[in-house]
N, C-alpha and C positions, 0 to 999 in steps of 0.2 A: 368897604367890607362890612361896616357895621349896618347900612344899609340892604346891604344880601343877607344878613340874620336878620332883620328883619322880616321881610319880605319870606323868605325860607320860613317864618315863625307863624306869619298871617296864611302860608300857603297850607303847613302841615295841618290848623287849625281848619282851612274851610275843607279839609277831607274828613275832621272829625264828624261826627264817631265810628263813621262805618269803615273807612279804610286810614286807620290815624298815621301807619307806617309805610304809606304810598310814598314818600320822597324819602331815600337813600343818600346821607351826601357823605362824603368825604375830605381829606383835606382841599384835595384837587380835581372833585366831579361832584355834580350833582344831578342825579336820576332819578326817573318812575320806576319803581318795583314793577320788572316785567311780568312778572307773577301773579300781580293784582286787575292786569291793563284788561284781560278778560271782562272785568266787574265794572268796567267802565263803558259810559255808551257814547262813543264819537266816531262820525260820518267821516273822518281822516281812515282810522282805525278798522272801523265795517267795509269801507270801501279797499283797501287792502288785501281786507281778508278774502272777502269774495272774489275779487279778482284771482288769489290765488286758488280758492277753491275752483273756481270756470276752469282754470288751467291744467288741474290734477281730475277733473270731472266727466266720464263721459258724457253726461247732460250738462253740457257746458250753461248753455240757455239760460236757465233761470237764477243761476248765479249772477252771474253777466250782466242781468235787467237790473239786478238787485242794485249792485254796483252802481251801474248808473242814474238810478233812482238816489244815490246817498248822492252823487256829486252834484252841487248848486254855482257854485261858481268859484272864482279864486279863493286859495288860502286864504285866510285872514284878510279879503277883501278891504281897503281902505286904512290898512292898518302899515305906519311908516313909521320909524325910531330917528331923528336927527344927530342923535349924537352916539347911532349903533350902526356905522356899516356891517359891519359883521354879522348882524341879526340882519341887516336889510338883504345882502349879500344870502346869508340864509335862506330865505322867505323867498327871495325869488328861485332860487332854484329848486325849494320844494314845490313853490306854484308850477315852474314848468312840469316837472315832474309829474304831477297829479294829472297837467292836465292834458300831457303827451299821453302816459295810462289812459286816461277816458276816452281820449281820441281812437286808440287802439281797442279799446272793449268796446266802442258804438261801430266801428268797422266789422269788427267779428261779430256782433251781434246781427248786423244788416247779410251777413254773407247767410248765419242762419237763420234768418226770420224770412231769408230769400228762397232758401232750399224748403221750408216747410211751405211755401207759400202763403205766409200769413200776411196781408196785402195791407190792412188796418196798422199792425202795428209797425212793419216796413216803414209805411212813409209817415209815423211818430217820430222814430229815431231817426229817416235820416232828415226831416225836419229839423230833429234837435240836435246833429251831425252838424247842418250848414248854419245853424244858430253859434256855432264854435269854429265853422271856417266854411265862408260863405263860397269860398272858390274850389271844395273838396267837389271833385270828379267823380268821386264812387255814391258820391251819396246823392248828384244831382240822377245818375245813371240809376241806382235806387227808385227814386221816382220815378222816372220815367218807366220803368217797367213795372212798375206797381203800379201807375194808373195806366199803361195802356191794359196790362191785364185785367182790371177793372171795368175797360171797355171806355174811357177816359182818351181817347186818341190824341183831340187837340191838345187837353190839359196837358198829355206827354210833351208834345211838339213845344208846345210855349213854355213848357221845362227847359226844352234843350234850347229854347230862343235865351232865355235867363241863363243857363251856365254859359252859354257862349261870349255874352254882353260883359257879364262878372272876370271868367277869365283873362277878356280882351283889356278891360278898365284895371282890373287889380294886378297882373299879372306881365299882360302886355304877350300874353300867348295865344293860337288856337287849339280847340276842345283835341283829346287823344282819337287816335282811330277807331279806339275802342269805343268809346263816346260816339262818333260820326256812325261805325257801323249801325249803332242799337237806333238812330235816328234814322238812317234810308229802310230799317227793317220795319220799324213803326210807323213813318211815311207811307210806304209800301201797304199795310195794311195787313203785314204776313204775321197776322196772331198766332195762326195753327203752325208755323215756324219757330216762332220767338220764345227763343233760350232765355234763362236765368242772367242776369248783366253779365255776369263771372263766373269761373270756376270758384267755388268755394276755396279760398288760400289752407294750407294746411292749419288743422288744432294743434297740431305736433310742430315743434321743431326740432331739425334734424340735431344730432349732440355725441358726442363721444366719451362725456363726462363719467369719470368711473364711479361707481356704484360708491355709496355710503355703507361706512359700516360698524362706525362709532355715532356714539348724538354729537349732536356739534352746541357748542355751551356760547351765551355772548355773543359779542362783536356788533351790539344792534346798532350803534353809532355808527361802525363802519360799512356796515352793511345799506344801513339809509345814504351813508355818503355815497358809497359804491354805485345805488341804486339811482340817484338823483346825477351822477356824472355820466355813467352810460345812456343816460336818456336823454343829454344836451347834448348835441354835435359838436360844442366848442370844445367836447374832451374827447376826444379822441383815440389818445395814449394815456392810458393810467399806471403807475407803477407803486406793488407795495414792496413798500424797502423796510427790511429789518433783520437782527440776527438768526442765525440759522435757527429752526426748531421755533419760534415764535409763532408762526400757525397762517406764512401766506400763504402757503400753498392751498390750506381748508380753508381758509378768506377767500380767496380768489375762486374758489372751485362752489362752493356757496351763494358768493357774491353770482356767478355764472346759472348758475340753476335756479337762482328767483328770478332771472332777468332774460331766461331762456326765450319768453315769448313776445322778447324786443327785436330779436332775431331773425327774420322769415327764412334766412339762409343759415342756417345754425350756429351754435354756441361749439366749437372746437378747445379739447385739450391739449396741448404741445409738450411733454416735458423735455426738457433742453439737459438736465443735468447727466444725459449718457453722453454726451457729444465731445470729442475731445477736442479740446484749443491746439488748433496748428494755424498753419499761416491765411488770413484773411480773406482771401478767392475761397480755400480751399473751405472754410469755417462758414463762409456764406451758403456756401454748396451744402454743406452739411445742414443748416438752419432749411434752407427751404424743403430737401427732401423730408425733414421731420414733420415740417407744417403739412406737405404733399402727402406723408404716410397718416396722418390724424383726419383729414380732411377727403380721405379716397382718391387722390387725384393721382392718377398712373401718368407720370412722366416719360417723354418718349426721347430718345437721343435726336441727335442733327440741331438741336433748339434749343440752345442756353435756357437750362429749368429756370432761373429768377424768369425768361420773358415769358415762361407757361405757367406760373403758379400766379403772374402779375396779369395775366390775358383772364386767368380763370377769375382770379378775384375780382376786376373793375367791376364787372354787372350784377353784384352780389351783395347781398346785406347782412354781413356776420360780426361774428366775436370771436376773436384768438387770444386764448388765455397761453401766456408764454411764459414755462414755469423755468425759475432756473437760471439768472441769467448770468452770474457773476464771474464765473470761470470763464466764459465768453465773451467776454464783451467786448472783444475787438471786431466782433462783425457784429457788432448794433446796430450801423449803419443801414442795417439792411431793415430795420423799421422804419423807419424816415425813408427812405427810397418808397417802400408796399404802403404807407397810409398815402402818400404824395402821390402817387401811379392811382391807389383804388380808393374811392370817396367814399364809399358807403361801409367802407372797414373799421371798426373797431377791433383795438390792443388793449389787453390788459394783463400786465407782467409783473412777475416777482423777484425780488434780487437783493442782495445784501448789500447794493451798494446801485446809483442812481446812473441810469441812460444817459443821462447829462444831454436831453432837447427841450430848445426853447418851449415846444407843446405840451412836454410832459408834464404830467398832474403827476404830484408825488403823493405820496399816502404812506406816514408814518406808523408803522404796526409796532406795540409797545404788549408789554404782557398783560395778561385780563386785568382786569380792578381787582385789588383784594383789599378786604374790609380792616377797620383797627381794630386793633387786639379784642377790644371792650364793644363793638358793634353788636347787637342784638337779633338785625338781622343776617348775618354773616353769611345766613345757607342761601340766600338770594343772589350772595357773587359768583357770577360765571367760576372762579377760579375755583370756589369750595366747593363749589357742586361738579365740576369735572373731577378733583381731586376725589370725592365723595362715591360718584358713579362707577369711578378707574379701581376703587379700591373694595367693591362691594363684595368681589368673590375672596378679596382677601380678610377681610377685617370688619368686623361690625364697630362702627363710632359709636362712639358716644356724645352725648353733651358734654363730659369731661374732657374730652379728645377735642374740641373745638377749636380754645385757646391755640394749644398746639397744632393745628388744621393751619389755624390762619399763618403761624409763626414759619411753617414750611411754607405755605404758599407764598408768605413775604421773602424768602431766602432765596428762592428762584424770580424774586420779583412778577411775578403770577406767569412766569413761561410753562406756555402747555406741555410742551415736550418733558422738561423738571417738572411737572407736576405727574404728569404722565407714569413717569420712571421711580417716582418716588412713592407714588399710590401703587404700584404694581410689586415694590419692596417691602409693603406691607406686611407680606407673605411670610418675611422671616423677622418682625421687627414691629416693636410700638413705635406709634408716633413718634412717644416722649424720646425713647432710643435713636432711633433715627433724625431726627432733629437733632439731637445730641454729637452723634459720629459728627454725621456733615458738615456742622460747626466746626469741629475740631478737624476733618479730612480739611477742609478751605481753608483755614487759618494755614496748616502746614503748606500748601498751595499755594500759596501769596508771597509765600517766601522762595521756592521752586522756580512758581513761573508769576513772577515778578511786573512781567508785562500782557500778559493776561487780563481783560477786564474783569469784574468782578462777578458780573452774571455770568459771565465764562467759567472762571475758576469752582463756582458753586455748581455749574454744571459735570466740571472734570470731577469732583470730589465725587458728585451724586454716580458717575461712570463707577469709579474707583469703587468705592463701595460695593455697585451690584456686581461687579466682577468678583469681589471676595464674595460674595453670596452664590457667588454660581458654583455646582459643582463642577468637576475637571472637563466630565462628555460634555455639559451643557458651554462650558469654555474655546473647549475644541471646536465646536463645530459653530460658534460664532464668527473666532477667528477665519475658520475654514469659509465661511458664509462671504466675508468679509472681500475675497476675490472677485466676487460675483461685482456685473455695470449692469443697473438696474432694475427694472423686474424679474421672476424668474419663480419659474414652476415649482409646486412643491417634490415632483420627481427630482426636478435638478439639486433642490435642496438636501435631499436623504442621500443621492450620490456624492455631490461634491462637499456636504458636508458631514458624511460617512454620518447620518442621523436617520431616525424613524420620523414617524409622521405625532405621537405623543409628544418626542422631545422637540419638533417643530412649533406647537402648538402649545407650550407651557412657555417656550422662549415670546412668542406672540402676547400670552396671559403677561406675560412680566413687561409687556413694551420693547421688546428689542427687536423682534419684527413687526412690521407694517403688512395688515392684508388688503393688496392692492384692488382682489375683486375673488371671488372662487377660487379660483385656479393659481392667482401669479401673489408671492410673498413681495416684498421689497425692503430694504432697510433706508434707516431715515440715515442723510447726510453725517448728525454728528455720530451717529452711533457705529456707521462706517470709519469713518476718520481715525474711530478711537479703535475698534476691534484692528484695524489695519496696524495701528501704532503696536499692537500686542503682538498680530503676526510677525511683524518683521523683526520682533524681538527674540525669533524662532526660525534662523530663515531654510533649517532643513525642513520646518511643516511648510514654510508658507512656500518653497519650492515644490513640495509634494502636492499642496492645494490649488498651484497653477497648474501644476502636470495635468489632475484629476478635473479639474474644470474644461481644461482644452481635449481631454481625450470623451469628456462625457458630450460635450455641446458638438465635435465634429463628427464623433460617430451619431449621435442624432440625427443632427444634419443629414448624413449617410445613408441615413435607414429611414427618411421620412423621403428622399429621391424616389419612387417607382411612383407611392402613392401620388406624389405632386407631380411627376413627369405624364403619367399615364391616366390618370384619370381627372386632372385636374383639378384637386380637391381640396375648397375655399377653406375649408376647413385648416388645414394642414397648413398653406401659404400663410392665413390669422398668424397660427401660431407660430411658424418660422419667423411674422414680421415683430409679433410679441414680446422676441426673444434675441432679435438681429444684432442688438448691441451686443448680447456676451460671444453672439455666432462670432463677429467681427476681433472682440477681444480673444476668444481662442485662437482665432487664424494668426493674430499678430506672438500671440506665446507659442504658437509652436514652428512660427519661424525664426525667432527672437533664440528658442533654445532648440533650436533642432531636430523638433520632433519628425524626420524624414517620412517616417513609414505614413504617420497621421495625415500628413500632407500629400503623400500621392493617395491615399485610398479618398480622404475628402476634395479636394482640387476640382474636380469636375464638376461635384454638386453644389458647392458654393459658387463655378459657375451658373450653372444652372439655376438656382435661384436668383442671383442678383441680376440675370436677363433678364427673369418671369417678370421683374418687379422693377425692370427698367430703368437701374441704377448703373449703368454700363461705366460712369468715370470713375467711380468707387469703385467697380471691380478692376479696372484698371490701374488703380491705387495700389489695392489690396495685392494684388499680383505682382506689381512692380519690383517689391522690395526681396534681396535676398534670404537666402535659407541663410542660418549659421551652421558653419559647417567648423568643424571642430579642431582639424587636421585641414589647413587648408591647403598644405602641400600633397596630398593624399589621401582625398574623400572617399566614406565608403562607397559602395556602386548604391545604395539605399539611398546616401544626397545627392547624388549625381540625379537620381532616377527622378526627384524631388524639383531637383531642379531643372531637369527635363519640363514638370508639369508645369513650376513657375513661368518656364518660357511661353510654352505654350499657349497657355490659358490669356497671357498678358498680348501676345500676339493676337489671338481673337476682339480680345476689347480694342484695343487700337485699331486693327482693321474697319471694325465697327465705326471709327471715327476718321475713316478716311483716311490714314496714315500707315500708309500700301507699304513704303519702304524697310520701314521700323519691323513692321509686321513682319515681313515677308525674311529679313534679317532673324529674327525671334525665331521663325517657324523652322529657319533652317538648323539653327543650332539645335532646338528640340527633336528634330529628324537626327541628327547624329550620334545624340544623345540615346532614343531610343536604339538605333542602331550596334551604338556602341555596347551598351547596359542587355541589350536583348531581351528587354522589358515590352509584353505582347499590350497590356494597357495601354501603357504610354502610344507606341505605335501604331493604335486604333486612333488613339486622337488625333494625333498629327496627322496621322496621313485623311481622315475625314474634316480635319480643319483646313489642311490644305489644300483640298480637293473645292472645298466652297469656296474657300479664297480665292482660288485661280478659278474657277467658274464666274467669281464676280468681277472676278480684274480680265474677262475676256480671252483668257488662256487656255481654249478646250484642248487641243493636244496635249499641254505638261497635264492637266488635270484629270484627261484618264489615266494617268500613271496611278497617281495616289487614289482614283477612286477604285482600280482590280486591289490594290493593295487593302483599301476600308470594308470592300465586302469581303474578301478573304477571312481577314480578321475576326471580323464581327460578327459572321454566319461561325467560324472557330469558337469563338469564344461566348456566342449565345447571346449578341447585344442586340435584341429584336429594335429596340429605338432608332440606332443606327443602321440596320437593315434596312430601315425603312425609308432612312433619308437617301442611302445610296441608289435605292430606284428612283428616286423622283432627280437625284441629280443625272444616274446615266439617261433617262428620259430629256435633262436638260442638254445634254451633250447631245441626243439624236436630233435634237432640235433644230440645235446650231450645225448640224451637219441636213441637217431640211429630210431627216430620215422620218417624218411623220408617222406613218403607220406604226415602224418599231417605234418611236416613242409613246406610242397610247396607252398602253397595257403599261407602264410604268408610272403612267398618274393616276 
C-alpha cells in the first residue's frame, strides 16, 4: 500500500502543472478524470474516438484513415508484469480488442476506397490489411481488382497464386467462390465486365435499440470491459447482475450502441420483464416469440418456433441484449441451447441474480463511485453529476450544497435510480432537509423491515417520502398507472389513469415515469412494486383500475380491427405489437372477473390479430381458459354468449394445429350456444368457422350447410370481410364438385 502512495505521488506530480488533478482516487479506485482525457494526446484514445466518429459520419472515410493512421501495433508492445496476472490478463484483452477494431475499420475502409475507385490507396490498405492477417480473403480480392483495373492483369493473377498458396499452408482450406469468381473474370480479360470484389457491407447496422433520452453519466470501466468482451469470441454470454434500479438495463443498452458496428446482423433489444413465469415449455415459448417480435421475424405455425428462430439465427452475426431475467429463469435454458445451435451469436443479459452457465461472464454492476465528504473534485463523479443534471430544473446548487450532494449520494450508495428520485424531490425540499427525513424515514425502516438490505430500505424510505410529497390526483393515478405490464401510450395513461397529459409529465420531471421513446411511458420495476403495494391497500380503486384498463386496451383493440383487417396497416399492427402485453393482460382480467359483454365485442379481434402475427399457440392459450361466471348454477345469457365466443375462437387455433377432433367438439358447442342465446354475431362466426373447417377436413356437403348460413348472415349484418370469404369458399365447394365455370366469377 505504501508503495501505491508512492507511485500515485510521482504520478500526480509528472502531470504537474498543467493537469495537477488528472488522478481521482479514492479509498477503493483509482482513475483519470474523464473531463480532462480531452487535453491529452494518445493514439489508444484518437483511435477510439474516430472510429466512433466514421460510425455516426455520413463521410465515414476520412475518419476511418485517420484511425488507422493512429494504430502501430499492439498495446504496449513487449510490455509483461511477472507477478501481475491480472494486469497481464488485462493487456491482452485490450490488445485484442484494438486490434479486432482496426481489422474492422481497414475492412470498411477498402469497401469504400473500392466504391470511389481510388486504386493507389486501395492496395495501401489492403497491403496493410494482410500485413495484420496474411490469409484475409477480402483484402487479397482488394488487390486483385485494383491492379487489374490498373491494367495490371498478371500482377492480379499472381495475387490470386499468393492468396491461394497462403490459405492452403496457414489454413489448410481453398480460396471462397467468391475469390475463384473475380479470378476466371480477370483471367478472362472481361475489364469492361468487372464489378467492384463486393457489395459494399452496410455503414448502418440494423438495431431496435430505443432511443436515449436522458445523458448517460459513467460506467467507463464497464463500458471498456463490455467493449473488450464482445469483441473476443471466448465471451459469448455476458450477464450484468445487480439490484433492481442500479442502471443494467442503461449498461447494457449503452454498452449495445458503441459496439453496434461489431454486429453486421444487428444489435437487437428483448425486454423480458412483461413475460409471465409459468410452466417451462410454455416460458420458453414465450422467450423466443419476444426475441422473434424485436428481431422481425414472423413465425409461422406447423414448426416449433425455437427450430425457426434457431434456423434464422446460425447464418447470422448479432447481439441480443436480454433484458430482465430474474422472474424467468426457469427457461434459461434456452440460452445455452441458441449460443450452442448459432455460432456467430452473441448474449448479453441483465438480471438480479446469475444464469448459473459454465460460459457465463458475469459483470457485477455496483452503484457509481461517489467521492468523500472532503474530495475537491467531487463534480467529476459520475454520481454528482447525474444527481446535479436530474436536479437542474428543480434547484440551483450551490458549493454549499456539495457536502450534502455527496452525503445523499452516499446514502443510496451512488444507486442511479435513488439518486434519480432524490434529485427530482428537490422540488419540494433542501438538500439539508431531505437528507435529514431519509435518515430518520430508514432508521424507522430497519426496524419495520428488519430483513431488508440496507440499500433497500434507503431506497423504501426515499419511496415513502415522495409519496407524502405527492399530491392526492398525482397519487391516484400512480397507483392507477401501477396496473399497467410494460410500456404504454400516453393515451392509455390519461384513460386508465383518469390523468392529463401535464399531470403525466410533472410525474416524469419527478422520476416516477420513464419515457421509453415519444410515444410509450413505462415505469421502472421498483417504482411499480411500490405503487402496487399502495394500490392493494385500496382494493375498491385497484379493482376499478383493472376494470378501466381491460375495458380501455380491448375496446382499442376493437377499434384499430377495420384499419388492420382492411388495409393492412404496418402502422397500426407497430402499435398493437407495442402494446400486446397489457392487450394480453386485459384479456386475462376480463375473464378472471367476468367482464362478458367485453369479451364477445373483442374475441374476434384478438383473434384476428394474433393470426396477423402468427402466434397461433398463445391464442390457443389465451382462449382456452374459462369466463368467470358468477352464478354458475344460472349464467346470464351475456356469459353464456361469452362463452360461446371462448369456444369458438379456441376451436379455430387448434384446428390450425391439426387437432380436427377437439375442434370440431368446440365448434359444436358454440353452434348451440349461438342457437340457443339467439345471438346473430356469434352465429356469423361459427357457422363461417365451420364452413372452412369442414372445407379443410374434405367435408363439402356438411359445409355448404354452414356456408348458406355465413352468407345470410353476413350480407344481414353488413360484414363485407366475411362476404368476401364466402365466395371464394362457395367457389371452393364448385370445385370439388368440377362445376368450373360457376366457380370462376367467385375468385
Amino acid at each position: 500500500r505504501n508503495n501505491l502512495r508512492v507511485v500515485l505521488h510521482r504520478l500526480r506530480k509528472s502531470f504537474e502543472p498543467h493537469l495537477p488533478e488528472f488522478v481521482i482516487t479514492t479509498k477503493k479506485t483509482v482513475q483519470l478524470d474523464s473531463q480532462l482525457l480531452t487535453q491529452v494526446k494518445s493514439d489508444v484514445l484518437d483511435f477510439g474516438r474516430l472510429i466512433k466518429t466514421s460510425a455516426n459520419s455520413a463521410e465515414s472515410l476520412p475518419p476511418l484513415l485517420q484511425a488507422l493512421s493512429c494504430y502501430s501495433g499492439d498495446l504496449l508492445a513487449g510490455i509483461y508484469l511477472d507477478d501481475s496476472e491480472p494486469f497481464n490478463e488485462w493487456l491482452l484483452i485490450q490488445r485484442e480488442r484494438l486490434h479486432h477494431q482496426n481489422l474492422i475499420a481497414c475492412e470498411q475502409a477498402l469497401q469504400l476506397l473500392q466504391q470511389q475507385h481510388d486504386y493507389e490507396q486501395l492496395t495501401h490498405y489492403a497491403n496493410h490489411l494482410l500485413g495484420l492477417e496474411a490469409w484475409h480473403e477480402g483484402a487479397h480480392r482488394s488487390l486483385m481488382w485494383a491492379l487489374a483495373q490498373r491494367g495490371n492483369r498478371q500482377g492480379a493473377l499472381k495475387q490470386y497464386a499468393t492468396c491461394c498458396d497462403l490459405l492452403a499452408n496457414e489454413l489448410g482450406v481453398d480460396p471462397s467462390k467468391e475469390t475463384v469468381d473475380l479470378f476466371h473474370q480477370i483471367k478472362a480479360d472481361a475489364l469492361e465486365k468487372l464489378a467492384p470484389v463486393a457489395k459494399p457491407k452496410k455503414t448502418t447496422t440494423q438495431s431496435n435499440l430505443p432511443a436515449t433520452t436522458t445523458q448517460f453519466f459513467g460506467r467507463d470501466a464497464e463500458l471498456a470491459q463490455l467493449s473488450a468482451l464482445l469483441e473476443n469470441p471466448a465471451y459469448r454470454l455476458i450477464t450484468l447482475v445487480g439490484m433492481g434500479g442500479i442502471g443494467k438495463t442503461r449498461l447494457a443498452l449503452e454498452a449495445a450502441r458503441q459496439n453496434i458496428m461489431r454486429f453486421p446482423d444487428g444489435v437487437w433489444f428483448v425486454p423480458l420483464a412483461t413475460l409471465a413465469n409459468t410452466q417451462k415449455q410454455l416460458l420458453e415459448i414465450q422467450i423466443v416469440e419476444a426475441i422473434a417480435n424485436a428481431v422481425n421475424l414472423t413465425l409461422h405455425d406447423g414448426i416449433p418456433v425455437t427450430d425457426q428462430l434457431v434456423k434464422w439465427l446460425q447464418s447470422r452475426k448479432l447481439l441480443l441484449v436480454l433484458d430482465n431475467w430474474e422472474h424467468i429463469i426457469e427457461g434459461v435454458d434456452l440460452v445455452g441451447m441458441l449460443l450452442k445451435s448459432a455460432e456467430y451469436l452473441n448474449i448479453l443479459c441483465t438480471s438480479q441474480i446469475i444464469l448459473d452457465f459454465q460460459m457465463e461472464r458475469i459483470i457485477e454492476i455496483e452503484g457509481l463511485p461517489v467521492p468523500s465528504p472532503n474530495e475537491a473534485q467531487a463534480t467529476h463523479f459520475a454520481s454528482i453529476q447525474l444527481f446535479t443534471q436530474r436536479s437542474e430544473q428543480f434547484a440551483k446548487l450551490t458549493t454549499a450544497d456539495m457536502p450534502d450532494v455527496i452525503r445523499l449520494c452516499a446514502f443510496f450508495a451512488g444507486h442511479p435510480l435513488g439518486i434519480e428520485l432524490a434529485a427530482a424531490a428537490l422540488q419540494h425540499n433542501t438538500v439539508q432537509n431531505l437528507l435529514s427525513t431519509l435518515v430518520h424515514s430508514a432508521q424507522g425502516l430497519a426496524v419495520t423491515f428488519r430483513d431488508l438490505p440496507l440499500r433497500h430500505r434507503n431506497i423504501r424510505a426515499l419511496f415513502d417520502h415522495i409519496w407524502v410529497l405527492l399530491d392526492e390526483q398525482e397519487r391516484e393515478t400512480m397507483q392507477k398507472l401501477a396496473v399497467m405490464r410494460g410500456q404504454f401510450s400516453e393515451q392509455a395513461a390519461i384513460i386508465v389513469g383518469q390523468s392529463d397529459s401535464e399531470r403525466l409529465f410533472d410525474l416524469y420531471d419527478k422520476s416516477l415515469l420513464q419515457r421509453v421513446s415519444a410515444e410509450y411511458f413505462d415505469l421502472h420495476n421498483l417504482t411499480m412494486q411500490y405503487m402496487r403495494e399502495k394500490l392493494a391497500q385500496q382494493p375498491a380503486l385497484q379493482q376499478q383500475s383493472i376494470q378501466r384498463h381491460a375495458h380501455y386496451y380491448l375496446n382499442w383493440l376493437t377499434a384499430q380491427r377495420d384499419n388492420f383487417i382492411r388495409h393492412n396497416n404496418k402502422a397500426v399492427k407497430q402499435a398493437l405489437l407495442n402494446e400486446y402485453a397489457n392487450i394480453k393482460l386485459a384479456w386475462g382480467s376480463a375473464l378472471d372477473n367476468g367482464y362478458a359483454t367485453l369479451i364477445c365485442l373483442s374475441a374476434r379481434s384478438l383473434t384476428t390479430f394474433i393470426s396477423a402475427v402468427n402466434r397461433l399457440k398463445e391464442g390457443a392459450r389465451l382462449f382456452s381458459h374459462p369466463i368467470h361466471i358468477k352464478n354458475q348454477t344460472s349464467p346470464t345469457a351475456q356469459e353464456t354468449t361469452a362463452q360461446g365466443w371462448l369456444f369458438c375462437q379456441h376451436a379455430y387455433f387448434l384446428f390450425q394445429f391439426g387437432k380436427l377432433e377437439i375442434a370440431e367438439a368446440l365448434f359444436q358447442q358454440a353452434d348451440e350456444i349461438a342457437t340457443t342465446v339467439g345471438d346473430r354475431q356469434l352465429a356469423l362466426q361459427v357457422a363461417y368457422r365451420m364452413c372452412d373447417f369442414l372445407i379443410t377436413k374434405g367435408d363439402f356437403s356438411q359445409s355448404a350447410k354452414y356456408l348458406d348460413r355465413s352468407e345470410q348472415l353476413a350480407l344481414a349484418l353488413e360484414d363485407d370481410v366475411i362476404v368476401g370469404f364466402t365466395k371464394l369458399y362457395r367457389g371452393a365447394i364448385l370445385v370439388n364438385q368440377r362445376e368450373y365455370k360457376l366457380a370462376l366469377p367467385y375468385f
